[in-house]
C-alpha positions in Angstrom: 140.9 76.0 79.4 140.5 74.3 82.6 137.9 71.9 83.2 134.8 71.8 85.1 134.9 70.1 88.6 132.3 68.5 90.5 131.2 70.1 93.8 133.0 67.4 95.9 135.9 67.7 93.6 136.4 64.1 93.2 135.9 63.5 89.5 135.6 65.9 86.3 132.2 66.3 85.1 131.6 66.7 81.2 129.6 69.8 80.9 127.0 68.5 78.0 126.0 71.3 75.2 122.6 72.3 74.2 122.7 70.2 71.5 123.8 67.1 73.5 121.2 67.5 76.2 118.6 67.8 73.4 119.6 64.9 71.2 119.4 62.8 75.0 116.1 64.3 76.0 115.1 63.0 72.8 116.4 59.4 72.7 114.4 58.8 76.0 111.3 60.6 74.8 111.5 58.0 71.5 112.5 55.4 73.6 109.7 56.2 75.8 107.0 56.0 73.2 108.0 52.9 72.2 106.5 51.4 75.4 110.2 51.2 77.4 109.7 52.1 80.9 112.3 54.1 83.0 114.5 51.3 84.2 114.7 50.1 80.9 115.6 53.2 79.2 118.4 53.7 82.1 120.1 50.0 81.4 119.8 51.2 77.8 121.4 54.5 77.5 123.5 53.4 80.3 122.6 56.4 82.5 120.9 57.0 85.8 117.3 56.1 86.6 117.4 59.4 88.7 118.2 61.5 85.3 116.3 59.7 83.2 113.2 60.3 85.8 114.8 63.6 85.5 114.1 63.6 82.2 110.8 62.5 82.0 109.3 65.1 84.0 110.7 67.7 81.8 109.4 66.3 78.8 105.9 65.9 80.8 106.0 69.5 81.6 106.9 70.6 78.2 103.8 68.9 77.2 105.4 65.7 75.1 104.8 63.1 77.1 101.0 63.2 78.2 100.4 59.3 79.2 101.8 57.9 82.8 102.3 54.5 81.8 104.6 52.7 78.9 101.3 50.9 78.8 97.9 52.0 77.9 96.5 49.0 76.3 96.6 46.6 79.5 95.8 43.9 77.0 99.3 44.2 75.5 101.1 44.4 78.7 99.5 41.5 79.7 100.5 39.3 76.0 103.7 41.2 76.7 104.0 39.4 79.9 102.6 36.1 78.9 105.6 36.1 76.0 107.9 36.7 79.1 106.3 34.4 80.9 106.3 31.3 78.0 110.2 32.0 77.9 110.8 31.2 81.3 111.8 34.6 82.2 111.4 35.0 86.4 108.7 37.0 87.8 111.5 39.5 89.0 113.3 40.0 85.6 109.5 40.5 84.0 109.0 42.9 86.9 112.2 44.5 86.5 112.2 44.7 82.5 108.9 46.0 81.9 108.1 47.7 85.4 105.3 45.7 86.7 104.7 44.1 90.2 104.9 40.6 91.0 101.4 40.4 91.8 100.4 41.4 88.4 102.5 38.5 87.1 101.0 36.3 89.4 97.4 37.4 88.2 98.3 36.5 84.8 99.8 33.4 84.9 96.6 32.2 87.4 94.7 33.0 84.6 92.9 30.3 82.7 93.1 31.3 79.6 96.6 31.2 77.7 97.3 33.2 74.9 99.6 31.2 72.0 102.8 32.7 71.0 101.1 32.8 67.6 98.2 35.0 69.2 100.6 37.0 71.2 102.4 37.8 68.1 99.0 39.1 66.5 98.0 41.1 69.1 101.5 42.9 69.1 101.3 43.5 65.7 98.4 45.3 65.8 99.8 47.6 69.0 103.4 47.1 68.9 105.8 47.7 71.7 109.4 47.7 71.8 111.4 45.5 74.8 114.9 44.9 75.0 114.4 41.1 76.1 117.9 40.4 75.7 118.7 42.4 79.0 120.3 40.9 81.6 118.8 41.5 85.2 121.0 41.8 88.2 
């Protein structure tokens, strides 16, 4: 059976089944829910931001998705954040990890008030979110 080729005919393309696509769609739906945002589910699955924005706007059409942001609670984001922030994690890999501006980083850390790691920890337990910290940002 010959294989499929691309249009430019430069590399062979793995033509995905139904099942395949499905089990994908899924992963970055789950992922998705947990609070990563789309760069982060990219690095993760170790696919395209363009598909996995792809993606996303499927799952939003078929009704699955129904919130814009990883976000909703800005008072995680912002412990979120402050737990990058205590690590000494740049305002570009916390902008880059989580998909925030550098502004909004900058906000927070001219905030007075600091937040414990201990208190961070409570208030993430009560909303959690999942992060890969561990990533590496290039």
């Amino acid at each position: 059976m010959a294989q499929k080729m691309s249009v430019s005919n430069k590399r062979n393309v793995k033509i995905l089944s139904r099942k395949e696509k499905d089990e994908r769609k899924q992963q970055v739906l789950k992922l998705y829910q947990e609070g990563l945002p789309p760069k982060a589910i990219a690095r993760e699955m170790g696919r395209s931001m363009s598909l996995i924005y792809n993606i996303i706007t499927e799952l939003k059409e078929e009704g699955k998705i129904v919130k814009e942001k990883p976000f909703e609670n800005i008072e995680v984001r912002d412990a979120v954040i402050m737990y990058m922030i205590n690590r000494k994690y740049t305002d570009r890999e916390i902008g880059r990890l989580i998909d925030v501006c550098v502004n909004t980083i900058q906000n927070i850390k001219n905030k007075k008030e600091r937040l414990t790691d201990e208190e961070i920890n409570k208030l993430l337990r009560k909303k959690p979110v999942r992060l890969n910290l561990q990533m590496q940002c290039t």
